[in-house]
C-alpha positions as CSV (number, residue, x, y, z in Angstrom):
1,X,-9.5,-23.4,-37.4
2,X,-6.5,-20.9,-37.2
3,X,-5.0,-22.9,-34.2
4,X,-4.5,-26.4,-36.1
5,X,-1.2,-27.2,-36.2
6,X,0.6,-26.7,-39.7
7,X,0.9,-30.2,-40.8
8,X,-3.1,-30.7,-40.6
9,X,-3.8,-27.0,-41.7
10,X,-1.8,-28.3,-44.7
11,X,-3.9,-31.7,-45.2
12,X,-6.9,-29.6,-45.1
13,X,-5.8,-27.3,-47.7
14,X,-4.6,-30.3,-50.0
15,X,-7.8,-31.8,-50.0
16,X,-9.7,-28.6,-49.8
17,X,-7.7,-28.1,-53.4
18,X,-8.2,-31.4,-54.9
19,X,-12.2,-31.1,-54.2
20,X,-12.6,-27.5,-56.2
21,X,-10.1,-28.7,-59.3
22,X,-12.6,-31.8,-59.4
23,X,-15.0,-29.2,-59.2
24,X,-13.6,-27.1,-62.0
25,X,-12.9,-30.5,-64.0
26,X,-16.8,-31.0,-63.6
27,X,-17.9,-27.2,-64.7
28,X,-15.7,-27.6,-67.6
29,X,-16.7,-30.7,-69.0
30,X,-20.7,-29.9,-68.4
31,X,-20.3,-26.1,-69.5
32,X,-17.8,-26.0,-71.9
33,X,-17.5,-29.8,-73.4
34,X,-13.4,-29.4,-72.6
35,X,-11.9,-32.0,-70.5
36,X,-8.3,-30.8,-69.2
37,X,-5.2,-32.8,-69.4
38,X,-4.1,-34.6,-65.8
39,X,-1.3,-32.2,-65.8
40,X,-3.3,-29.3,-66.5
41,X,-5.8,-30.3,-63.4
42,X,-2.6,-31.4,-61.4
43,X,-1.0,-27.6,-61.5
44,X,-4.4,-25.8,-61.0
45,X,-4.8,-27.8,-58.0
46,X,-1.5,-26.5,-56.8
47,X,-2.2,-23.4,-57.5
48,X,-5.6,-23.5,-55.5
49,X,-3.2,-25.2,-53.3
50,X,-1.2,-21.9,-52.6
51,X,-3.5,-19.4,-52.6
52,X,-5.7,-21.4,-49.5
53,X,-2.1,-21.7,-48.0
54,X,-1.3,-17.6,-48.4
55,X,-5.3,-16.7,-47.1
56,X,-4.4,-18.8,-44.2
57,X,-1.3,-17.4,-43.4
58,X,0.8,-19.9,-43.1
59,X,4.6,-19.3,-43.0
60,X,5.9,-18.0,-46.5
61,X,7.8,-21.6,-47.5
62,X,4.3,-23.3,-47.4
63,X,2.7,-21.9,-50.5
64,X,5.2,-23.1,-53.0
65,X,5.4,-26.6,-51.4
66,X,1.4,-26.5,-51.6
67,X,1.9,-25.9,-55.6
68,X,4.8,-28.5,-56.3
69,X,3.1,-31.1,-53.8
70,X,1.0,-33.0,-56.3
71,X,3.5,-32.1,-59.7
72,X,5.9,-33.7,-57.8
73,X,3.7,-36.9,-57.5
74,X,2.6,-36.9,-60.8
75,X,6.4,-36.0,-62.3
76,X,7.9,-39.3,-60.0
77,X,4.8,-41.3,-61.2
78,X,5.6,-41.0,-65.1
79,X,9.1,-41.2,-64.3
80,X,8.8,-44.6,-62.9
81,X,10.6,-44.1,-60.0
82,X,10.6,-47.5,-58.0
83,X,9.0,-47.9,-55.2
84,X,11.7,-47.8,-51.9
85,X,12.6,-44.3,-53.7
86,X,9.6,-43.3,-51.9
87,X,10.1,-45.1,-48.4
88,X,13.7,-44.0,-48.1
89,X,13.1,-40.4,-48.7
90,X,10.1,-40.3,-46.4
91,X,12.8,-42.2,-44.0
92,X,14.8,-39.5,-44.3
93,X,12.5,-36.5,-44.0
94,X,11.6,-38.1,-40.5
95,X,15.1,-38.4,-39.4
96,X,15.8,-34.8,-40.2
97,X,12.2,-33.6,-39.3
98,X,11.4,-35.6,-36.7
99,X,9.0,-33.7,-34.3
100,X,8.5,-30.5,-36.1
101,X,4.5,-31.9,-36.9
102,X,4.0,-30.9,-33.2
103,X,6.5,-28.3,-32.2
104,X,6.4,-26.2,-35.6
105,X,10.0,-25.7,-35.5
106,X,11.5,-26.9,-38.9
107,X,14.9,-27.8,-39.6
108,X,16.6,-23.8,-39.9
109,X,20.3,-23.6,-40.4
110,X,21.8,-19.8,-39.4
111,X,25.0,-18.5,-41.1
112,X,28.5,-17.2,-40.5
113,X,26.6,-13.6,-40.0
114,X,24.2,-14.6,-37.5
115,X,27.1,-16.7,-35.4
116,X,29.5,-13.5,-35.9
117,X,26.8,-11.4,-34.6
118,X,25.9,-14.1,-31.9
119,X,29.6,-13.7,-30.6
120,X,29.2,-9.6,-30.3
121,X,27.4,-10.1,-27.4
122,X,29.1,-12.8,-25.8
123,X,31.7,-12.3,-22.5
124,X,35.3,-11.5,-23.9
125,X,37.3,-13.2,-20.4
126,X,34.1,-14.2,-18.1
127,X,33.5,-17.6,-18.2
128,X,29.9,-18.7,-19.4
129,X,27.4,-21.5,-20.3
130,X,26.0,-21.3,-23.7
131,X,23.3,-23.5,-25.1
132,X,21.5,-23.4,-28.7
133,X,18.0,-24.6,-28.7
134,X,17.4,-26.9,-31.7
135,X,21.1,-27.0,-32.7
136,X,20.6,-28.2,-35.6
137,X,24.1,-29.4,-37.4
138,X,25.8,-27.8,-34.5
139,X,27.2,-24.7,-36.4
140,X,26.8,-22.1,-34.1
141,X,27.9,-23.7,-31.0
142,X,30.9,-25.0,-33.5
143,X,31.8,-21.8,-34.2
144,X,31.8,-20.3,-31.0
145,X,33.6,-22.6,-29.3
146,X,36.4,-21.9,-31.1
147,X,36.3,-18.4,-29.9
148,X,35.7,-18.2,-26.7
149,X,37.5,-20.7,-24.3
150,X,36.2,-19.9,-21.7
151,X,33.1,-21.1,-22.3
152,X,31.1,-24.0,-22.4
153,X,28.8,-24.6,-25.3
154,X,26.0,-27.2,-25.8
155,X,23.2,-27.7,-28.2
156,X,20.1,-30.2,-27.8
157,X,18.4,-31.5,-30.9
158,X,15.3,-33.5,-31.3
159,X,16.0,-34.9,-34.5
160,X,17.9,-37.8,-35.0
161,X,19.6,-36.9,-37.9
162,X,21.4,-33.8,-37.2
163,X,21.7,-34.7,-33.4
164,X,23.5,-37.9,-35.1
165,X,25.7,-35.4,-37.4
166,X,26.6,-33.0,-34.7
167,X,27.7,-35.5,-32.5
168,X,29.9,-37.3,-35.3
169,X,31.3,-33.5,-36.1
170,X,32.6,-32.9,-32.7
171,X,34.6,-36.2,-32.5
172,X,35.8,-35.6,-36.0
173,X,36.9,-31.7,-35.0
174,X,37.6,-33.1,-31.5
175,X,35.5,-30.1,-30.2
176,X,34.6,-29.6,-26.5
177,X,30.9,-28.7,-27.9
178,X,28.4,-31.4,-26.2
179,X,25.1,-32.0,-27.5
180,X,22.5,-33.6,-25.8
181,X,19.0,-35.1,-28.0
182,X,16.1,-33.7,-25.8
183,X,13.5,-31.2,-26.2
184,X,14.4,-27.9,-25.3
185,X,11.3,-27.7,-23.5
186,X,12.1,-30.4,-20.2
187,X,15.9,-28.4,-20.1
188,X,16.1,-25.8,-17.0
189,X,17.5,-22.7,-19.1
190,X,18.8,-21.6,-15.1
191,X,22.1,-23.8,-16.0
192,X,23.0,-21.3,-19.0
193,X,24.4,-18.0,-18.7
194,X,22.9,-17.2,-22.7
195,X,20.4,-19.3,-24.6
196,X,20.1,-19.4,-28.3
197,X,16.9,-20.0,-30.4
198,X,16.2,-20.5,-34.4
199,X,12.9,-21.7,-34.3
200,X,9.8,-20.4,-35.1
201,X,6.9,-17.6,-35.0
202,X,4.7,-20.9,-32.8
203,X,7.7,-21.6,-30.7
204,X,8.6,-18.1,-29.2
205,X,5.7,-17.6,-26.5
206,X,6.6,-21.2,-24.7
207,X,9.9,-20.4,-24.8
208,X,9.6,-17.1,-23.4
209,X,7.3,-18.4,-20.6
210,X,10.3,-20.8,-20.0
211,X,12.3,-18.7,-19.8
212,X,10.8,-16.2,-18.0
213,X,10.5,-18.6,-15.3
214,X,13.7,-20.4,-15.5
215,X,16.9,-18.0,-16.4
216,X,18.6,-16.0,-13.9
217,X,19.1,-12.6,-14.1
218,X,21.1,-11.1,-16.0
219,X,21.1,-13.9,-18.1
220,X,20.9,-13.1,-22.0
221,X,18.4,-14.7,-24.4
222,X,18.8,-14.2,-27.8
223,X,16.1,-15.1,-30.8
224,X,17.5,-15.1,-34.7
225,X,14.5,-14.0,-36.5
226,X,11.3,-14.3,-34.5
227,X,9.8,-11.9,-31.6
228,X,8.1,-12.4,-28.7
229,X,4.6,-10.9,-29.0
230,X,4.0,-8.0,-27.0
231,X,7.7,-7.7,-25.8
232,X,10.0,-5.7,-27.4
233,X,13.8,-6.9,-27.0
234,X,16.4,-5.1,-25.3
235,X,18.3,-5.0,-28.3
236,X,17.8,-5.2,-31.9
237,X,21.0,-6.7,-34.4
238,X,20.5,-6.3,-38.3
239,X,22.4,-8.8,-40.5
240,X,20.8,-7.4,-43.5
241,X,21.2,-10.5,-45.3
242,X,17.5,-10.3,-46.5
243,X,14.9,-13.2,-44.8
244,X,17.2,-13.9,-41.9
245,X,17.9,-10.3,-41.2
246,X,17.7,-9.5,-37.2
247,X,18.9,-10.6,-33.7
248,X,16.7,-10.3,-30.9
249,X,18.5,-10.1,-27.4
250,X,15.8,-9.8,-23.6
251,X,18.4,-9.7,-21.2
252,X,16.3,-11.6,-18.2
């Protein structure tokens, strides 16, 4: 059951949810002669919601979207909010997260501290290739680029959205950043000299099998936030900047 993926771990838990505050509904009515307002049902069912989400351990930004899921629904509803409201924003949630329902790898932006820390451990004169797996908006290669000259920095994006945004970004800076839409995982990482990742706890052990079987040695490969299991880095970066606190670097 542990090895769903998220999104239908999530459905579960939703309807898993709904099912005991019906439950409770029942109890209370039979028991007690109380019948609770819909809101009152609506936020226990959230609740429920994102205590099944914490006992199944799923990543810490699922429980509160577990208790605002069905609020939200019910707030939108009494709000009368028409109906392309809806279509557009689910529109929009599939540009931005378009295949993170099978990779697990949500949309994660890193900050000036992670891309100064990024370019510590970057060649000052050697040239290099550089690529950032799931680019997202393009920052870090952005940054970078200006920095370094001598280098040549890519990102790849699955998404439409930020690939789209990226793109339009480096034409309006006139960067020399490229950035390709594919999935990191059909790239050969033996074209870059250091690879990038912001992605996930379920990404890291593909990645490191790729990795392990494509870089070159020598080559650096450095993870903001997440660990390989069972393999301790070469080097350990704090940003101490609270959740996104640590650079991991394997030099391959």
């Amino acid at each position: 059951m542990a090895r769903l993926p998220v999104s239908l771990q999530s459905l579960v838990i939703q309807c898993m949810a709904l099912l005991l505050a019906a439950l409770l509904n029942l109890l209370l009515q039979i028991h007690f002669s109380y019948q609770p307002a819909l809101w009152q049902l609506v936020f226990v069912q959230g609740a429920i919601a994102a205590v099944l989400s914490v006992l199944w351990r799923q990543p810490a930004w699922w429980p509160p979207l577990h208790f605002g899921f069905l609020p939200a629904i019910l707030l939108a509803r009494q709000a009368g909010v028409p109906a392309w409201v809806y279509l557009a924003a689910f529109l929009l949630l599939v540009l931005f997260y378009w295949s993170s329902f099978r990779t697990r790898v949500p949309l994660y932006l890193s900050d000036r501290k992670a891309w100064q820390a990024v370019a510590s451990l970057l060649p000052a004169t050697q040239a290099f290739r550089f690529i950032d797996l799931g680019s997202g908006l393009g920052g870090v290669p952005f940054y970078l680029a200006q920095r370094f000259p001598q280098g040549r920095f890519c990102g790849t994006e699955t998404a439409p959205a930020p690939w789209l945004i990226s793109r339009l970004r480096a034409g309006f800076k006139r960067s020399r950043v490229t950035f390709m839409r594919h999935d990191y995982a059909t790239l050969d990482l033996a074209d870059f000299d250091v690879v990038f990742a912001f992605l996930s706890p379920a990404a890291m052990p593909a990645l490191w099998q790729q990795a392990q079987a494509q870089m070159r040695s020598g080559s650096l490969l450095i993870s903001l936030s997440f660990l390989v299991k069972g393999r301790l880095p070469d080097r350990e970066i704090s940003l101490a900047d609270g959740i996104r606190h640590t650079l991991y670097v394997w030099r391959m």
